[in-house]
C-alpha positions as CSV (number, residue, x, y, z in Angstrom):
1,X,0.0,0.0,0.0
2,X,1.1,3.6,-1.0
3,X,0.1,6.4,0.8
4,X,1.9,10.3,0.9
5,X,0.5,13.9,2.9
6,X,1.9,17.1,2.4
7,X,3.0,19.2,5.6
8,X,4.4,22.3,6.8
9,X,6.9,23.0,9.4
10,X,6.1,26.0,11.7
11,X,8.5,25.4,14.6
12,X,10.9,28.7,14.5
13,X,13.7,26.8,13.9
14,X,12.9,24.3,11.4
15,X,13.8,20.9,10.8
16,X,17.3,21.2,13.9
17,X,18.2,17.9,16.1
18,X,15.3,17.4,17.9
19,X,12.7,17.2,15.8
20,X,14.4,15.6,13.3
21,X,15.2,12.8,15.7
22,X,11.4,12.9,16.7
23,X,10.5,12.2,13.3
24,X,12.7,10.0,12.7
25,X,12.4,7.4,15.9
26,X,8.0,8.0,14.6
27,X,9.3,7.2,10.8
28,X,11.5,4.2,12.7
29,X,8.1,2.4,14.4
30,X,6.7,1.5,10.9
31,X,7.5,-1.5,8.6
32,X,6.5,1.0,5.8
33,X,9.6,2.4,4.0
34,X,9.5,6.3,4.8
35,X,10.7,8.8,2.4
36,X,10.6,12.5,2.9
37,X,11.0,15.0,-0.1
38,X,11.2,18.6,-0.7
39,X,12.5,21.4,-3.1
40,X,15.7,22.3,-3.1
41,X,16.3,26.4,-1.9
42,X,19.7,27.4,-1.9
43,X,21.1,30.6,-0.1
44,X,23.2,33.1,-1.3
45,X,26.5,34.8,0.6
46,X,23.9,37.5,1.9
47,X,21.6,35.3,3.0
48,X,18.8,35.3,0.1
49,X,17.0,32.5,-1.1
50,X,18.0,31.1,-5.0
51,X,15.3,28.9,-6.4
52,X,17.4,27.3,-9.5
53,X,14.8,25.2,-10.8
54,X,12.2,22.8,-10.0
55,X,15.1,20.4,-8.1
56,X,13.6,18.0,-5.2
57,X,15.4,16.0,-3.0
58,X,14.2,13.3,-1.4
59,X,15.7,11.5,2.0
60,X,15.1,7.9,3.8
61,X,13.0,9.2,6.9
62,X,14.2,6.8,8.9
63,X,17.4,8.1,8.6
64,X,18.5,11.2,11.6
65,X,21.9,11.8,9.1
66,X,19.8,12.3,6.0
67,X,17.2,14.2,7.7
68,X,19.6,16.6,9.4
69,X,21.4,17.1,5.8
70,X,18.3,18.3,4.5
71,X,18.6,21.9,6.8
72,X,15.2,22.8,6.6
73,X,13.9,25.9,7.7
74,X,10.8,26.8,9.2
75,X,7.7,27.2,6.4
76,X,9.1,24.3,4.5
77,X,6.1,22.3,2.9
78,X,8.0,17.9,3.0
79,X,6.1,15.6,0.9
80,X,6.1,12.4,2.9
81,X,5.2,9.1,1.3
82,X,4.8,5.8,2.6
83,X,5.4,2.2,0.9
84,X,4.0,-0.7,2.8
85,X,1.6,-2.6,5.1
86,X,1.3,0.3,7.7
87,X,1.9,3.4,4.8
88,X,-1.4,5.3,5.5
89,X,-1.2,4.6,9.5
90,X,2.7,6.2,8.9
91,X,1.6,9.2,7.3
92,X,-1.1,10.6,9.1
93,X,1.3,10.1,12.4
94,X,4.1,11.7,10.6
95,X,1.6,14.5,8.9
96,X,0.0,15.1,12.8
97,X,3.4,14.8,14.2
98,X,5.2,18.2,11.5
99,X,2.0,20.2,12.0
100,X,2.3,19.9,15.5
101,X,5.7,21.2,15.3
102,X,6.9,17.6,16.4
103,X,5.6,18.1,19.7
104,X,7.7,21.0,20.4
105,X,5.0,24.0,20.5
106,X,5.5,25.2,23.5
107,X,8.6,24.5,24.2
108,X,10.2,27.7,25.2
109,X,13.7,26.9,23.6
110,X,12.0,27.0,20.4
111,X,11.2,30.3,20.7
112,X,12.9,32.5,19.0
113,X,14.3,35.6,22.3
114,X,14.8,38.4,19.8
């Protein structure tokens, strides 16, 4: 069984150590392969975003180094899709689990102090 949701992450910070290794030990509890894939943004010297074209990337989602190497920022919209017996129960956990900013909401060290 196939099964993919799109979702956006709203934590400050983006896509950093901890929820990455959130989604990832979630991604790790289903015998569904996990993949998570996204456009690729790259930044200039002074900061500003370079869209080159319409490059994706996609990443094993049960993978903390591949997810990490993705750097995603907050406001990132990840495609993730799910191959297996458990795909569709995997995706609307991982789907629930980005737009609740992996569970970090009110965690006041994602907070941004400025």
């Amino acid at each position: 069984m196939q099964a993919e949701a799109r979702a956006t992450i709203h934590n400050e910070f983006g896509l950093h150590m901890r929820p990455s290794t959130r989604f990832q030990e979630a991604a790790s509890r289903f015998a569904s392969t996990v993949s998570v894939t996204v456009d690729v943004v790259h930044y200039t010297a002074d900061g500003v975003v370079s869209r080159t074209g319409p490059e994706t990337v996609s990443v094993n989602a049960k993978s903390l180094l591949e997810l990490m190497g993705l750097g995603l920022p907050c406001g990132t919209e990840m495609l993730i899709q799910a191959n297996g017996p458990d795909a569709q129960e995997a995706i609307t956990t991982l789907a629930a689990l980005v737009e609740d900013w992996f569970g970090l909401k009110n965690d006041p060290s994602e907070i941004s102090k400025a």
